[in-house]
C-alpha positions, 0 to 999 in steps of 0.5 A: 705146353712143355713149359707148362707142365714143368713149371707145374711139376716144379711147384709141387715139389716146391709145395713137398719142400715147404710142407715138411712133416714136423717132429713130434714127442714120442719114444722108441724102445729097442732090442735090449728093451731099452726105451728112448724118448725123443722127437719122431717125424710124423709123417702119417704113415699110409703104409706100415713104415719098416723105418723111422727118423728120429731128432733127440732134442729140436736141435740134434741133426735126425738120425734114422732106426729100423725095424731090425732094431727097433721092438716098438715105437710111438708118437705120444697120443696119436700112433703106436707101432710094434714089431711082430713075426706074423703069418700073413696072407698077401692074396690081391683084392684086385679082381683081375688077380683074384686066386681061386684058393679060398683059404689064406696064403701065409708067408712068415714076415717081421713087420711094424703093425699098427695098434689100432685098440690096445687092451685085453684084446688089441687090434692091429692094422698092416697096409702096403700097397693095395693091402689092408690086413687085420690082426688080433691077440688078446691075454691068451693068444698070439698076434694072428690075422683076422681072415678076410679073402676075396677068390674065384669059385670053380663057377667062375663067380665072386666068393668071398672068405669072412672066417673072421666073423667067426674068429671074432665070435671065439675070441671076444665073448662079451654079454654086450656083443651079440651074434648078429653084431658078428655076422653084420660086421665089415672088414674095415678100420671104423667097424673093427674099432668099434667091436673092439672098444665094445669088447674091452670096455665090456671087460672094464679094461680100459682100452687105449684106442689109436684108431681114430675114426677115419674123416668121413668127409673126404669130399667137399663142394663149395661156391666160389664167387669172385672178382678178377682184375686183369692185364692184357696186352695186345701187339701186331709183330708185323706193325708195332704201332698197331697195339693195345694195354688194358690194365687193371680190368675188373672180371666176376668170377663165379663156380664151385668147387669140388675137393677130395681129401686125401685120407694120410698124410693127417688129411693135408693134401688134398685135389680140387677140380673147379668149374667156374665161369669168368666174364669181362669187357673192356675196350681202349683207344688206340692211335689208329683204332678202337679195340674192344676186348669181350672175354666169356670162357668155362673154366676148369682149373684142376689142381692139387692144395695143401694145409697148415692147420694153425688150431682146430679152426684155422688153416692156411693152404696153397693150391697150384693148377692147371686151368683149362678154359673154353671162351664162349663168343669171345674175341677182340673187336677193331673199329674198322670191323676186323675180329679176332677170335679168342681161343682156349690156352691152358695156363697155370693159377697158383693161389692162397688162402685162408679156411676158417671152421672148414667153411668160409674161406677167402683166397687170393690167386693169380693167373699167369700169362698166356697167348689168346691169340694163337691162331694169328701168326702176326699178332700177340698177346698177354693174358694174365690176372689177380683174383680174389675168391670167397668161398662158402663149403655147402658140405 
């Protein structure tokens, strides 16, 4: 089991080396106002960076620039950061750690916001880890968070402090934004954006907008139907004339597949969890015996995969898993009447595929060996096969 669990943790990290994050056009500007353009290693920030590496030409070797040196940077089209001495309040959201203080606890800090709407009025994002802080400024005011705060009352009951609603209200005053669009906003990245284009283009300013509507669809279920074609061997320790190959044993596969999209990271990586049902039989003759093999089992593949998107369309993408199994009336069967049972080993899949307009794929896996006869300390096996997988996204 050890040996499964390195062997897993060595091909994620091998997954992390292949998938390296590519070096995108974009520009920096440092203290002295001076503006350099250059490649940037988009890495799809989940948190706020409060460092960046940087390549002068493909060639060059990287080279990496602070937050004490750097007043903002960007990469063309997609992001743009700039840095700011802000009070911020770091009270948790998480409501064992909840304070009973309703207003704001600010401390002063230097950090890179994120510029989620730039115009008369720009929208900011901070995120650290279970952090997510808004700001504001517009032509007349500096950079201030949006207040949002989650306390204790003195009744021991969830209260919650939306002086941003009326922060919004003050300063973005537009024919076009109504009170009640106010009062019904959320505090999160897609309701904010919205309010804030509406704004700016109220005021024909023409915005420029980073804030790109999160994917929604960060869940999806497919069916997976597919063929498997495996090997199993089969040897008596105590007996080595007593053995059995079968080679090539056609297997259907059919299940569904659930994946959950992680929202950074340019939505590459993502977890999939795959309930399925696997079946074959075949038998041989051996010089003593018939063995016939009945193999029935659930299986539960849980894993990780990553993308590389070719263009809009098309993808490529490994996946890596640990396959739990659970044999259903399954065994090895002996002419002369003795049965083994077949029992549940996890064992590792590592496949590849190919995703086209995010709902048909195909992919191509394979299952490394391991033992079904665990519980019969004179004989051994070998289980592993090749499977072909065609997949159809429902949503």
């Amino acid at each position: 089991m050890k040996r499964i669990y390195t062997c897993l943790l060595l091909m994620v990290l091998s997954f992390n080396g292949i998938a390296q994050i590519r070096f995108e056009p974009g520009y920096f500007i440092d203290n002295h106002g001076q503006r350099t353009d250059c490649l940037i290693k988009n890495v799809d920030w989940k948190n706020n960076p409060v460092s960046f590496f940087y390549k002068t030409s493909e060639e060059a070797a990287p080279l990496r620039e602070v937050i004490d040196s750097v007043m903002e940077f960007g990469i063309n089209g997609t992001s743009k950061y700039i840095r700011a001495a802000v009070d911020i309040d770091r009270s948790s959201e998480v409501i064992n750690d909840l304070s009973p203080v309703r207003n704001p606890v600010y401390s002063r800090e230097v950090l890179f916001l994120k510029v989620l709407v730039d115009g008369k009025a720009d929208l900011y994002i901070y995120e650290d880890i279970n952090l997510v802080r808004y700001f504001l400024s517009t032509e007349t005011s500096a950079i201030r968070q949006l207040i949002f705060k989650s306390f204790i009352t003195p009744e021991l009951k969830l209260g919650v402090n939306n002086d941003f609603r009326q922060q919004l209200w003050v300063n973005l005053k537009c024919e076009r934004i109504s009170m009640s669009d106010v009062e019904q906003i959320e505090y999160d990245k897609n309701s904010l954006v919205d309010l804030f284009e509406k704004y700016n283009n109220c005021n024909a300013s023409h915005p420029v907008s980073f804030g790109h509507k999160e994917k929604k669809d960060l869940f999806n279920l497919s069916v997976r139907p597919g063929v498997c074609f495996s090997t199993i061997s089969i040897l008596n320790n105590s007996n080595t004339r007593q053995k059995a190959n079968f080679n090539n044993i056609p297997g259907l596969i059919t299940g569904l597949e659930a994946e959950f999209v992680m929202p950074f990271l340019k939505n590459k990586w993502s977890f999939i969890l795959e309930p399925g049902f696997l079946f074959l039989n075949t038998g041989t003759e051996s010089k003593n015996d018939r063995i016939d093999v009945e193999y029935k089992s659930l299986e539960l593949p849980i894993g990780i995969r990553h993308y590389f998107f070719l263009n809009e369309k098309a993808m490529i993408f490994l996946n890596v898993s640990l396959n739990i199994n659970a044999p259903i009336k399954s065994g090895v069967y002996f002419d002369s009447g003795t049965i083994f049972k077949i029992e549940s080993t996890p064992n590792l899949l590592l496949g590849a595929g190919f995703k086209y307009n995010s709902r048909y794929s195909i992919e191509v896996r394979y299952r490394f060996n391991r033992n079904i006869l665990t519980n019969y300390i004179y004989w051994h096996s070998d289980y592993k096969s090749f499977s072909v997988i065609l997949g159809y996204t429902i949503f």
